[in-house]
Every structure is written in structure tokens, then in C-alpha cells.
Biopython code that builds the backbone (N, CA, C, O; Angstrom):
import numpy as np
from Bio.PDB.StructureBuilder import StructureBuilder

atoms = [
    (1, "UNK", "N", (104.530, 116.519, 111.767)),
    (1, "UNK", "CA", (104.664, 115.949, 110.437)),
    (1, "UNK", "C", (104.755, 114.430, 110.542)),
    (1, "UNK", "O", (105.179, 114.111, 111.653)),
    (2, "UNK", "N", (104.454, 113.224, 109.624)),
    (2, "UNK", "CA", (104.247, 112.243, 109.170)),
    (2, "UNK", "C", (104.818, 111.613, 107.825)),
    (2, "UNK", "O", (105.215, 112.249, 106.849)),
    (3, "UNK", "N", (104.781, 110.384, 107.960)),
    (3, "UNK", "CA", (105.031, 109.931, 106.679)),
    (3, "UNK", "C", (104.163, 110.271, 105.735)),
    (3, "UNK", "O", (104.493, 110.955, 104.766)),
    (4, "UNK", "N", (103.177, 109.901, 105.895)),
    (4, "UNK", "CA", (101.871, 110.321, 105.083)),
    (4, "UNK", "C", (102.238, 111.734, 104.597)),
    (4, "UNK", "O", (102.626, 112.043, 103.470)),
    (5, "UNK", "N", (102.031, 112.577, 105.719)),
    (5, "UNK", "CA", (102.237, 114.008, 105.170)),
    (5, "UNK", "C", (103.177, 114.121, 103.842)),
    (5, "UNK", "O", (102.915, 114.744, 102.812)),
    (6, "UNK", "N", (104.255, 113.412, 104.115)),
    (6, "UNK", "CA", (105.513, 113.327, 103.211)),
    (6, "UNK", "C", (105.308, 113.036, 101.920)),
    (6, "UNK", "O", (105.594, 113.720, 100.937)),
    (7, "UNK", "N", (104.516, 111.399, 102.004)),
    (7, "UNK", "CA", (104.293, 110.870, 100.692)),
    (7, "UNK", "C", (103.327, 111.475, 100.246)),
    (7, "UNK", "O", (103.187, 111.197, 99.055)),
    (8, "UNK", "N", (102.463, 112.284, 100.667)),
    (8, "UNK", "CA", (100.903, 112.401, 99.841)),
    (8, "UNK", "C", (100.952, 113.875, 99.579)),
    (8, "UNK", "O", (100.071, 114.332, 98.850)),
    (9, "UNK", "N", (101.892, 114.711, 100.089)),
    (9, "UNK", "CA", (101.603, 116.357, 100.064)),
    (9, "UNK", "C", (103.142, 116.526, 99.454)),
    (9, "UNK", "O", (103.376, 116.535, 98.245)),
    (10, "UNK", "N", (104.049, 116.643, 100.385)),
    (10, "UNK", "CA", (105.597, 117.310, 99.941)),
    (10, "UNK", "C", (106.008, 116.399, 98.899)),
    (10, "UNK", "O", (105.871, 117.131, 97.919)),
    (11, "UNK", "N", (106.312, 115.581, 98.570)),
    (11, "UNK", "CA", (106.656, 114.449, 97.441)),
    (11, "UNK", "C", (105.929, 114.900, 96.145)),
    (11, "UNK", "O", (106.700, 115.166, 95.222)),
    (12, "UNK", "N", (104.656, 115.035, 95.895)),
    (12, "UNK", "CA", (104.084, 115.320, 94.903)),
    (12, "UNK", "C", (103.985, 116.997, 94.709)),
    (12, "UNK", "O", (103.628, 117.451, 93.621)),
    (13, "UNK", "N", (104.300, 117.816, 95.749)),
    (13, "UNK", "CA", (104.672, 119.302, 95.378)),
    (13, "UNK", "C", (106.067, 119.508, 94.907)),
    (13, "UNK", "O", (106.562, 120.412, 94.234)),
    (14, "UNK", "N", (106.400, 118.800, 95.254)),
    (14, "UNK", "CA", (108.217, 119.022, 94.461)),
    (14, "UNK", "C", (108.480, 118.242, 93.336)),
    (14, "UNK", "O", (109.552, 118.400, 92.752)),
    (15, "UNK", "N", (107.101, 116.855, 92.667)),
    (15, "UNK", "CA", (107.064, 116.780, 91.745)),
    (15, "UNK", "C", (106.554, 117.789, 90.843)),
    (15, "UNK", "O", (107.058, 118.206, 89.801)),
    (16, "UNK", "N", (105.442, 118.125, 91.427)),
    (16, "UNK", "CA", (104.559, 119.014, 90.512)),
    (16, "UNK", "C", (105.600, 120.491, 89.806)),
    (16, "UNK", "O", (105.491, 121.005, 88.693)),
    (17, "UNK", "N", (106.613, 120.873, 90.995)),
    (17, "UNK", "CA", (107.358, 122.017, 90.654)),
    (17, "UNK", "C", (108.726, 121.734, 89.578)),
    (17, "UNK", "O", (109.191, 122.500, 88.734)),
    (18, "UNK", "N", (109.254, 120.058, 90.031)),
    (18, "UNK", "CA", (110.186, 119.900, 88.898)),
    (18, "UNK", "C", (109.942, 118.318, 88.664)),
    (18, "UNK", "O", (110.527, 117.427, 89.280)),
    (19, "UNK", "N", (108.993, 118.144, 87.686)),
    (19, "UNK", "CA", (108.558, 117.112, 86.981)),
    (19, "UNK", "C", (109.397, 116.185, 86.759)),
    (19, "UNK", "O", (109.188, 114.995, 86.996)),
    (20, "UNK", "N", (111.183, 117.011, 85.930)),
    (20, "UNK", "CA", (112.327, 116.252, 85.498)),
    (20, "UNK", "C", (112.639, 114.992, 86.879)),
    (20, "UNK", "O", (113.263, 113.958, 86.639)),
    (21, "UNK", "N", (112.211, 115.242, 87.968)),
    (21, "UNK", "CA", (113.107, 114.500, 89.238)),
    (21, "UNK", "C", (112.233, 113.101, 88.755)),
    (21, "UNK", "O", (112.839, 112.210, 88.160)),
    (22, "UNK", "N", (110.806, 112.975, 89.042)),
    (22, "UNK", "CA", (110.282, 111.869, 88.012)),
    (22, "UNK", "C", (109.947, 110.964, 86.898)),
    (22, "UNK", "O", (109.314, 109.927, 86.696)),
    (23, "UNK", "N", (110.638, 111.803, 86.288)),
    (23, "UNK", "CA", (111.148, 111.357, 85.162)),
    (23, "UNK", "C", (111.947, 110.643, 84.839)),
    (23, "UNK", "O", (111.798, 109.610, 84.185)),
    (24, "UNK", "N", (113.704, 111.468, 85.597)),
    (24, "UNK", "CA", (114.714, 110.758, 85.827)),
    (24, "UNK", "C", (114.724, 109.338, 86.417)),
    (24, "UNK", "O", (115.268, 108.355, 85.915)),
    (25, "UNK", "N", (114.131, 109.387, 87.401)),
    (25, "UNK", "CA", (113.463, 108.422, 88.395)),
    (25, "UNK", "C", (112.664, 106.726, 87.582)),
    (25, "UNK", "O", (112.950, 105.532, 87.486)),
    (26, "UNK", "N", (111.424, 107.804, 87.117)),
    (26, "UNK", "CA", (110.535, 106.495, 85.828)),
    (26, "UNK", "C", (110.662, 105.053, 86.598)),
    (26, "UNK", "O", (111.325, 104.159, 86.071)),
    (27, "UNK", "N", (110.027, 104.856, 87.823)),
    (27, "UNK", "CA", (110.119, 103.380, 88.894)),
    (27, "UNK", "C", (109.112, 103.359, 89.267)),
    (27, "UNK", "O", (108.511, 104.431, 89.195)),
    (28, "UNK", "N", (108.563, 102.475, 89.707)),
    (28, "UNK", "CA", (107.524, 102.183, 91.149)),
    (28, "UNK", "C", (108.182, 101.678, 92.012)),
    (28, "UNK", "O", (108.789, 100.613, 91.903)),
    (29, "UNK", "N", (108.119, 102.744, 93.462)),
    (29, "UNK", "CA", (108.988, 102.228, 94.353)),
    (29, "UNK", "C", (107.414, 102.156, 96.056)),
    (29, "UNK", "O", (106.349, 102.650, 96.424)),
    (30, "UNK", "N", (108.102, 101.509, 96.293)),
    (30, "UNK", "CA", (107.029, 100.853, 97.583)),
    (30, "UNK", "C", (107.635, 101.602, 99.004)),
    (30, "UNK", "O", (108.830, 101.534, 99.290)),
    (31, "UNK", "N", (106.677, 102.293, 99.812)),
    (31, "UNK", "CA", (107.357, 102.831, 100.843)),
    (31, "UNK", "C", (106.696, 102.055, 101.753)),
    (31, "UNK", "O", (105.481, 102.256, 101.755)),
    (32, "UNK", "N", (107.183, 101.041, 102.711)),
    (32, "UNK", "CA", (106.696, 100.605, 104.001)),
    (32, "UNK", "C", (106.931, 101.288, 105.310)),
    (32, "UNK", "O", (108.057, 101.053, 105.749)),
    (33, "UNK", "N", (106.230, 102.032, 106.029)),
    (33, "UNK", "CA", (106.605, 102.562, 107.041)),
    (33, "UNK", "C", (106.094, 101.920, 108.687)),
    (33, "UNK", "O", (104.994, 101.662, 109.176)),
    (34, "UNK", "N", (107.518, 101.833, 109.194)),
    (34, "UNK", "CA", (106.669, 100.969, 110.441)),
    (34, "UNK", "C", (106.714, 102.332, 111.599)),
    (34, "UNK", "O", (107.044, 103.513, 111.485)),
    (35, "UNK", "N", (106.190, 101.466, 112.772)),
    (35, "UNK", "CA", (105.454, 102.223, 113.860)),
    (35, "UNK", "C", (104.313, 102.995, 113.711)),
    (35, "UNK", "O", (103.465, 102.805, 112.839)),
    (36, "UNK", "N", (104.269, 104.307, 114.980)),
    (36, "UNK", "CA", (103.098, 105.425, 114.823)),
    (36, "UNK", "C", (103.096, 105.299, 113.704)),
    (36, "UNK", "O", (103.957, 104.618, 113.145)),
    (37, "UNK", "N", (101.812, 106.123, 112.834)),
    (37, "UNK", "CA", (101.659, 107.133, 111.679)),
    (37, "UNK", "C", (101.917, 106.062, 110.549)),
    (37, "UNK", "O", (101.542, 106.405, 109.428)),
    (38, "UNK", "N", (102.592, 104.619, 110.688)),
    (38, "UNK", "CA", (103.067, 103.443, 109.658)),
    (38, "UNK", "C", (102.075, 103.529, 108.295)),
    (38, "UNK", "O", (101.034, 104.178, 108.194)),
    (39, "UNK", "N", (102.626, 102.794, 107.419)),
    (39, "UNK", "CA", (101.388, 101.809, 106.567)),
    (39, "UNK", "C", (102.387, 101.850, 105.460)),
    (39, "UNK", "O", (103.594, 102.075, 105.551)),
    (40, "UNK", "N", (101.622, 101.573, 104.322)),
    (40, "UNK", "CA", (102.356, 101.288, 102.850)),
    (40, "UNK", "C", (101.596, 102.122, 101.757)),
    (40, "UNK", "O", (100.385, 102.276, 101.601)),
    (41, "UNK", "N", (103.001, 102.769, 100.821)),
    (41, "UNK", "CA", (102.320, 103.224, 99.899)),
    (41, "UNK", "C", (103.310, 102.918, 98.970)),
    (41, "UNK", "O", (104.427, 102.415, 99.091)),
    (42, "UNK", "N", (102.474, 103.452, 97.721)),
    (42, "UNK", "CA", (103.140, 103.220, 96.297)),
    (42, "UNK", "C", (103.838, 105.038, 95.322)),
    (42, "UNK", "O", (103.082, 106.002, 95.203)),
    (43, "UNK", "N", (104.746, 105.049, 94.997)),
    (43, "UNK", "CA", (105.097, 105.785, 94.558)),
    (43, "UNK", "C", (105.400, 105.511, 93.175)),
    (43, "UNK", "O", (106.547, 105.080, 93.056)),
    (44, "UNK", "N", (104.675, 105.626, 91.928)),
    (44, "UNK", "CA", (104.924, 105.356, 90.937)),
    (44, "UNK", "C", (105.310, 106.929, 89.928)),
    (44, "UNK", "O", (104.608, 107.864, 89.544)),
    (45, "UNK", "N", (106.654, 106.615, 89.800)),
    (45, "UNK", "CA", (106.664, 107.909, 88.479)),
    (45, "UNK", "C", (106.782, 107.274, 87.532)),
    (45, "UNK", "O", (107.783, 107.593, 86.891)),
    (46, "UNK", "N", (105.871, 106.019, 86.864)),
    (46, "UNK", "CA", (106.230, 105.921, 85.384)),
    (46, "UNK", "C", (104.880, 106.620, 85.077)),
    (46, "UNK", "O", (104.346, 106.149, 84.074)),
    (47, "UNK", "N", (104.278, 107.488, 85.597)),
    (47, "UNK", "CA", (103.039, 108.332, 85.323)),
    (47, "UNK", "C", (103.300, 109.559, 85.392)),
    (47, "UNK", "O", (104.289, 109.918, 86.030)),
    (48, "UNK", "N", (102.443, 110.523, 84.727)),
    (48, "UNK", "CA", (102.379, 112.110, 84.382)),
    (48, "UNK", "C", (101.923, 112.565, 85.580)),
    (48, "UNK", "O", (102.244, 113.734, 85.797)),
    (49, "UNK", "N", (101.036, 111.832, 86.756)),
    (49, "UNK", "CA", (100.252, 112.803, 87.589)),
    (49, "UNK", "C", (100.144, 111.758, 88.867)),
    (49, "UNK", "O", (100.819, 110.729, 88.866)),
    (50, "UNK", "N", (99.377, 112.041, 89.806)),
    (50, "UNK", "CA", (98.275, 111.163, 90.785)),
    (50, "UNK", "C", (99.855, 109.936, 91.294)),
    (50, "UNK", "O", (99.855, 108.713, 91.437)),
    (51, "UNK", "N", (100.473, 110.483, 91.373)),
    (51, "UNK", "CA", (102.266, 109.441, 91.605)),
    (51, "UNK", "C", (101.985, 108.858, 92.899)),
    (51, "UNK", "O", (102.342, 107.699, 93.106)),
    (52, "UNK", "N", (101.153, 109.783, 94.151)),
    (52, "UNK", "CA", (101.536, 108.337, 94.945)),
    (52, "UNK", "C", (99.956, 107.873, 95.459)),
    (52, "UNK", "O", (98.959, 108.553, 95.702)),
    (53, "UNK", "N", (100.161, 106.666, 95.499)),
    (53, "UNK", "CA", (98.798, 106.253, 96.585)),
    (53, "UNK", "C", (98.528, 105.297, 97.619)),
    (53, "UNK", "O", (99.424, 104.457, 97.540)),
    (54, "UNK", "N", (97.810, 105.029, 98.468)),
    (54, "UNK", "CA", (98.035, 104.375, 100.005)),
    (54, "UNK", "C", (97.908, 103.045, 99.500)),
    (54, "UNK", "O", (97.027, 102.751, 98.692)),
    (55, "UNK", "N", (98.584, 102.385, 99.853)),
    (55, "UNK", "CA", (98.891, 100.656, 100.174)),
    (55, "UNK", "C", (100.064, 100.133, 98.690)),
    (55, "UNK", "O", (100.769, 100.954, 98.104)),
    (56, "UNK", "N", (100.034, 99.182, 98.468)),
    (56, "UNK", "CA", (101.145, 98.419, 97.990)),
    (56, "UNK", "C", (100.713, 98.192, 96.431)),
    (56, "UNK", "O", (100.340, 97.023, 96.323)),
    (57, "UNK", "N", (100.624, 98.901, 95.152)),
    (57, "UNK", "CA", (99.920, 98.493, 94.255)),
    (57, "UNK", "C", (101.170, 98.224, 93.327)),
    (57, "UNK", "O", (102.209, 98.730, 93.753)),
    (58, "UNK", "N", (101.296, 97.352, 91.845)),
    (58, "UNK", "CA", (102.366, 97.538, 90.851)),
    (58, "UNK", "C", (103.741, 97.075, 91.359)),
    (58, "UNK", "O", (104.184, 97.152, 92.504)),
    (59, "UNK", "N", (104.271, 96.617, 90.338)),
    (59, "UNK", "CA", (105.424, 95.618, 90.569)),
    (59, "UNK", "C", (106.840, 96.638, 90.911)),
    (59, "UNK", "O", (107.425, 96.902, 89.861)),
    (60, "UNK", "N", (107.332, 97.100, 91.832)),
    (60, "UNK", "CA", (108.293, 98.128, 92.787)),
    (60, "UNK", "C", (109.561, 97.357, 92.124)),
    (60, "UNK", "O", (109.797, 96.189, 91.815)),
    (61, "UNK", "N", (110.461, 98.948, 92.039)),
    (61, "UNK", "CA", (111.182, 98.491, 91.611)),
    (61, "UNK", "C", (112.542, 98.684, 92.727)),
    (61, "UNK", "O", (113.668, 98.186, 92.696)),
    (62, "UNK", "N", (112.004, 99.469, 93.534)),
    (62, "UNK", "CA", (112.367, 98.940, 95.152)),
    (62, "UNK", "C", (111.461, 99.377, 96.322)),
    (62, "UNK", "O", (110.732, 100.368, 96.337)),
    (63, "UNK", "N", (111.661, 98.328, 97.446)),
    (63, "UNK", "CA", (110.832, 98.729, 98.363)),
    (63, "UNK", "C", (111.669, 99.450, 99.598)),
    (63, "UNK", "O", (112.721, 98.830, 99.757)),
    (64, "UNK", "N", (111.574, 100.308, 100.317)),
    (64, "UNK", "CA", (111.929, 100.976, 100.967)),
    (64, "UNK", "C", (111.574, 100.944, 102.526)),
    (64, "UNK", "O", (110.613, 101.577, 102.963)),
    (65, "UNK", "N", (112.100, 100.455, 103.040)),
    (65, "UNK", "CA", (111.544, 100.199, 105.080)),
    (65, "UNK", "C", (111.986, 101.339, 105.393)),
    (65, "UNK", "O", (113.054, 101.742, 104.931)),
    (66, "UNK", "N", (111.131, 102.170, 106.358)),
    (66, "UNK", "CA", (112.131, 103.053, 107.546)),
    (66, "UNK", "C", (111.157, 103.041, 108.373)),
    (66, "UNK", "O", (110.105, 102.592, 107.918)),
    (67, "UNK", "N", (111.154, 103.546, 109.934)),
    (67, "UNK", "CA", (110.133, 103.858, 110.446)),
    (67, "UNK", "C", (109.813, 105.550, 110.054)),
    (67, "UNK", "O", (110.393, 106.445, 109.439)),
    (68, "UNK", "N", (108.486, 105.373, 110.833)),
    (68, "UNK", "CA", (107.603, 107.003, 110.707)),
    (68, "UNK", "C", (108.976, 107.913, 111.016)),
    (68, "UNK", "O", (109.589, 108.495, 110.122)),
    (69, "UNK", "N", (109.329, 107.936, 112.327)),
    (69, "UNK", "CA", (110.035, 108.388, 113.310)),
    (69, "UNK", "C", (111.071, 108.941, 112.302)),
    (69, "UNK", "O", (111.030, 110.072, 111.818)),
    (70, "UNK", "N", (112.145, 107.853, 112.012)),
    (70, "UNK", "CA", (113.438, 107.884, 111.220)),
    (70, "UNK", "C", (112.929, 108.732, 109.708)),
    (70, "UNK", "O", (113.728, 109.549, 109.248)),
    (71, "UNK", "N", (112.137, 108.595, 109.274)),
    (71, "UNK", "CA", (111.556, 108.803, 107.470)),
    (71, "UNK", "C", (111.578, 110.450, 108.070)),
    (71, "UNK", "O", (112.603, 111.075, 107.799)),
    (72, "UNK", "N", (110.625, 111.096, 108.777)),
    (72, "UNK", "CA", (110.257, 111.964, 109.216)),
    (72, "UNK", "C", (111.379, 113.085, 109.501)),
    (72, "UNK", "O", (111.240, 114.283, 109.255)),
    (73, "UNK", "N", (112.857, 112.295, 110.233)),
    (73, "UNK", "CA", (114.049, 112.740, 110.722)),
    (73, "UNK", "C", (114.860, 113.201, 109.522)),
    (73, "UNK", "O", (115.584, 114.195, 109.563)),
    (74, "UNK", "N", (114.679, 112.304, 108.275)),
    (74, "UNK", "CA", (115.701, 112.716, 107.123)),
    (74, "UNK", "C", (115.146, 113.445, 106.369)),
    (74, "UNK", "O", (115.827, 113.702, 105.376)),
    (75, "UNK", "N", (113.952, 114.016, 106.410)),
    (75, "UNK", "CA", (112.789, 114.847, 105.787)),
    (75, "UNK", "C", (113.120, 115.906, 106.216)),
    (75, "UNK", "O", (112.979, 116.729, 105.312)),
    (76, "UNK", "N", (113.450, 116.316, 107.013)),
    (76, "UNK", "CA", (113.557, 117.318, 108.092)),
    (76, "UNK", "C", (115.465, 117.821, 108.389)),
    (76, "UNK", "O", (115.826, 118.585, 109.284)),
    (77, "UNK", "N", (116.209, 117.281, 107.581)),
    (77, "UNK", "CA", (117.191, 116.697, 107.467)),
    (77, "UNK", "C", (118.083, 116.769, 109.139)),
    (77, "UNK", "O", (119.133, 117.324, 109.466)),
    (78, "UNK", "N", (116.876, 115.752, 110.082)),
    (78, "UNK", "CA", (117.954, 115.702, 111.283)),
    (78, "UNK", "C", (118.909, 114.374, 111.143)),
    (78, "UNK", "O", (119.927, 114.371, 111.834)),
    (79, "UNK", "N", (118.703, 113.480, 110.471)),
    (79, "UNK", "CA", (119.135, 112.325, 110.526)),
    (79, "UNK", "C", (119.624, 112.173, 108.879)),
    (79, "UNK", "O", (118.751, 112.178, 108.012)),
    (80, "UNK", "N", (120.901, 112.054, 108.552)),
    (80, "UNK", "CA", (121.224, 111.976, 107.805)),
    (80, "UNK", "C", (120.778, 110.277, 106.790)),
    (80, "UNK", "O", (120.789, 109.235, 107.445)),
    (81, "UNK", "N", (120.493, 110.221, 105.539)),
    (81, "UNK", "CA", (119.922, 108.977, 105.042)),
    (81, "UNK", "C", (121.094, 107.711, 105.089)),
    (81, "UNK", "O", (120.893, 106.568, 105.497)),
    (82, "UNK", "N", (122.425, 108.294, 104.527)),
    (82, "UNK", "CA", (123.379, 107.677, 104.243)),
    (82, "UNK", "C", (123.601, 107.138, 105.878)),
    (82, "UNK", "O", (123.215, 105.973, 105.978)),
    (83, "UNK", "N", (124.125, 107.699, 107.175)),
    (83, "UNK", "CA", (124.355, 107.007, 108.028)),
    (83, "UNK", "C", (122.739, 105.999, 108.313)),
    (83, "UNK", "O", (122.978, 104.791, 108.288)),
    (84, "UNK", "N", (121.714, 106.233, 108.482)),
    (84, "UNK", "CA", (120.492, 105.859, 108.506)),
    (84, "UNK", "C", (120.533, 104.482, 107.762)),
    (84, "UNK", "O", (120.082, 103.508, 108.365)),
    (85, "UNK", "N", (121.010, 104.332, 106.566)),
    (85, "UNK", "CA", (121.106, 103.424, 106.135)),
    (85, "UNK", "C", (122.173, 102.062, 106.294)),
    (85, "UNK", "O", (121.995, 100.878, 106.009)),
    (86, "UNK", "N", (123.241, 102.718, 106.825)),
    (86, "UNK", "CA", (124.412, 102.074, 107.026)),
    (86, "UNK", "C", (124.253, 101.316, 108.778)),
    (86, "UNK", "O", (124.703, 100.286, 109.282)),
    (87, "UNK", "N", (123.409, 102.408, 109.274)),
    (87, "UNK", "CA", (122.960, 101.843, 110.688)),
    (87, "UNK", "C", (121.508, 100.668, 110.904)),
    (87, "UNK", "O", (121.037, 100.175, 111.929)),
    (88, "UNK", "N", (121.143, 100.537, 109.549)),
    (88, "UNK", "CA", (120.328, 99.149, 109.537)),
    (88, "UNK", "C", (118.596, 100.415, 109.670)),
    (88, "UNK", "O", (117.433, 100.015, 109.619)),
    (89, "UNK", "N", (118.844, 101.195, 109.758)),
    (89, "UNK", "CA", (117.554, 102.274, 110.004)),
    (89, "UNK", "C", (116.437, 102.172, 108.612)),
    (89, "UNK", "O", (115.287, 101.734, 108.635)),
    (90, "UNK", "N", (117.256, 102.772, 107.341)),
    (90, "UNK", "CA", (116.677, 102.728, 106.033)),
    (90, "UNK", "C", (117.079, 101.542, 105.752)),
    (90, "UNK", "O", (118.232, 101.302, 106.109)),
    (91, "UNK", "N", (116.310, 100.411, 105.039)),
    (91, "UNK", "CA", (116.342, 99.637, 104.094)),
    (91, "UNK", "C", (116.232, 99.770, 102.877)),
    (91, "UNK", "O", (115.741, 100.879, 102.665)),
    (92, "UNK", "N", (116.473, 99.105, 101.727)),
    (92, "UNK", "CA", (116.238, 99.211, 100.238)),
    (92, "UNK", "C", (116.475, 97.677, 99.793)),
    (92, "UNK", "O", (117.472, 96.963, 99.896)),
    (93, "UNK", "N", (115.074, 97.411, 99.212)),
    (93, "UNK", "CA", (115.469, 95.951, 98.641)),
    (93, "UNK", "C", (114.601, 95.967, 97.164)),
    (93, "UNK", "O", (113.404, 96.250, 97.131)),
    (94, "UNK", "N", (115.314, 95.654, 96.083)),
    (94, "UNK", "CA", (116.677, 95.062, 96.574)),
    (94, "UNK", "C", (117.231, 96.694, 96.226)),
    (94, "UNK", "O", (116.766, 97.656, 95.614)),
    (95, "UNK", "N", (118.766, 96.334, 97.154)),
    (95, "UNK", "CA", (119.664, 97.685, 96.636)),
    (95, "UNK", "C", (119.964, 98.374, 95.482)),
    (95, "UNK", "O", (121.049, 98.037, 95.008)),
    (96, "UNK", "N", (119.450, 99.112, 94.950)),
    (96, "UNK", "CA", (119.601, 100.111, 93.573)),
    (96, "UNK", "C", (120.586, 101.056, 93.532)),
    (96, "UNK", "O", (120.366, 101.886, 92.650)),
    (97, "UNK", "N", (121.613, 101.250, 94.166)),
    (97, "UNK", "CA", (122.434, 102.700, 94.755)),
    (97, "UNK", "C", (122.324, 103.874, 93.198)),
    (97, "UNK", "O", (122.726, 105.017, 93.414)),
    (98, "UNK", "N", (121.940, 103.648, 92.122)),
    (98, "UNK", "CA", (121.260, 103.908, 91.197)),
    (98, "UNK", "C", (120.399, 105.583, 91.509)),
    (98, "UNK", "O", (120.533, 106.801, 91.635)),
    (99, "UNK", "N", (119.110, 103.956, 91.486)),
    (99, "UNK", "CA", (118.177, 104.596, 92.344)),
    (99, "UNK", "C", (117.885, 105.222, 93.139)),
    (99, "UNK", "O", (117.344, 106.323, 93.038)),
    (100, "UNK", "N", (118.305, 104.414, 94.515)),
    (100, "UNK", "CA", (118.685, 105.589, 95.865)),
    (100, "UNK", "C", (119.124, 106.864, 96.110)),
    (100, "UNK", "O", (118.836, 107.559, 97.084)),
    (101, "UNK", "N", (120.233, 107.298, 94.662)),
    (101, "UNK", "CA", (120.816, 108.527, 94.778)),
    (101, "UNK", "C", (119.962, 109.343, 94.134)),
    (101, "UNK", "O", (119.723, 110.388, 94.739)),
    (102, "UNK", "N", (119.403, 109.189, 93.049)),
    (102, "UNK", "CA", (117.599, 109.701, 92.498)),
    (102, "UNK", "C", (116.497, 109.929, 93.449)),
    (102, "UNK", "O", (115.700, 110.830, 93.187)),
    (103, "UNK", "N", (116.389, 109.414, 94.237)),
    (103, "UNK", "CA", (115.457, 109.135, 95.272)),
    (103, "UNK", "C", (116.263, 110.443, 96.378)),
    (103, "UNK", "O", (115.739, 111.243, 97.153)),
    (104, "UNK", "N", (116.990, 110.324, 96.200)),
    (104, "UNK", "CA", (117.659, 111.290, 97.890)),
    (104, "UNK", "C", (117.498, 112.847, 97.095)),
    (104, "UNK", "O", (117.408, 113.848, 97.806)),
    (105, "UNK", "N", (117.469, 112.980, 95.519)),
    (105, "UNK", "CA", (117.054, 114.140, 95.185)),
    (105, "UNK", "C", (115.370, 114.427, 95.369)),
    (105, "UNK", "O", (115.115, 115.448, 96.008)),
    (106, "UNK", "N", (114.589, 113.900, 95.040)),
    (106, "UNK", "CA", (113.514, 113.800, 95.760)),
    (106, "UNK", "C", (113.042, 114.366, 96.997)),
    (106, "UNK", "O", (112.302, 115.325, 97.218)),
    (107, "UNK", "N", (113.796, 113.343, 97.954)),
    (107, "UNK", "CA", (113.202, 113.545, 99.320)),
    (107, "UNK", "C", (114.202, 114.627, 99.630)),
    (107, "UNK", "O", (113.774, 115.003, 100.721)),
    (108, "UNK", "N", (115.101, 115.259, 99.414)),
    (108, "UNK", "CA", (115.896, 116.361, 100.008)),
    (108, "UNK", "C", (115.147, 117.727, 99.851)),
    (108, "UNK", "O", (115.652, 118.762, 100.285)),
]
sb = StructureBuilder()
sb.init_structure("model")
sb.init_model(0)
sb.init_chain("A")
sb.init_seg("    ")
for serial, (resi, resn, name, xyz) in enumerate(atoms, 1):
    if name == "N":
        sb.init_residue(resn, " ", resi, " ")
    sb.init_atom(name, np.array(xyz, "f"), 0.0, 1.0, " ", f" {name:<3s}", serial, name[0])
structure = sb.get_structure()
């Protein structure tokens, strides 16, 4: 598994199954992923459909660093997000804790 895999397949099947999580959500948030498997995408739920796509498009209303590796680990839930984050691993800029806790329903 991959980031990619994450953002482009599982992310938009667990939208597609509970719509409300994007809704709640209603952001464009920017995922930068470094290392293997890396790159940038856009996750926009202020839209009905087609939510994420590859590279950096629309004004984010946060951007999100992790590597492949780490993104992949809390997906999978080996690596918890909250220590991940506190250990300099996940970034969020700027900080939304808002947001973030919307977002961890999502990716969980």
C-alpha cells in the first residue's frame, strides 16, 4: 500500500459510503508526501464528487506533510497520528486542531 493508494482509492470509498464526513469537513486540504511513493495532492470536499486529485490545485485550507512510510503506518493504524504528530512526523500548517480531528475521522 501507498499514499496514492490512500488518497485516490480508500479516501474517496469511505467518502462515497458516508458523504456526511465531507461535508462536515467542506476544506481543501493539500497532502504533501515525502520519500518513496511521495508527491502532492489536493483533497477538496467543498465538492459533491471527483474530491481528490494529483498535485497542488485551490487555495488549502491546510497542508499536511508526512512521509509515504509514516502516512501509510497510521492508515494501517500502526503508528498512532497523535504521537506522529507530537514527534515532528505529521505536520499541519497552519494548525486547525478543528480540522485535524475531522480529518482523523476520515483517515481512520
Amino acid at each position: 500500500m501507498t499514499s496514492q493508494d490512500i488518497l485516490e482509492k480508500e479516501i474517496p470509498a469511505v467518502l462515497a459510503q458516508k458523504p456526511e464526513l465531507g461535508k462536515d469537513i467542506n476544506s481543501i486540504i493539500h497532502f504533501d508526501i515525502t520519500g518513496d511513493n511521495g508527491g502532492k495532492w489536493t483533497l477538496d470536499l467543498t465538492k459533491s464528487s471527483d474530491w481528490v486529485s494529483k498535485g497542488a490545485t485551490g487555495e488549502p485550507k491546510m497542508t499536511i506533510t508526512v512521509s509515504n512510510d509514516d502516512f501509510v503506518k497510521i492508515r494501517q493504524k500502526t503508528l498512532n497520528a497523535q504521537m506522529a504528530a507530537m514527534q515532528g512526523k505529521l505536520k499541519f500548517k497552519p494548525m486547525d486542531m478543528g480540522l485535524a480531528m475531522k480529518l482523523a475521522k476520515l483517515l481512520s
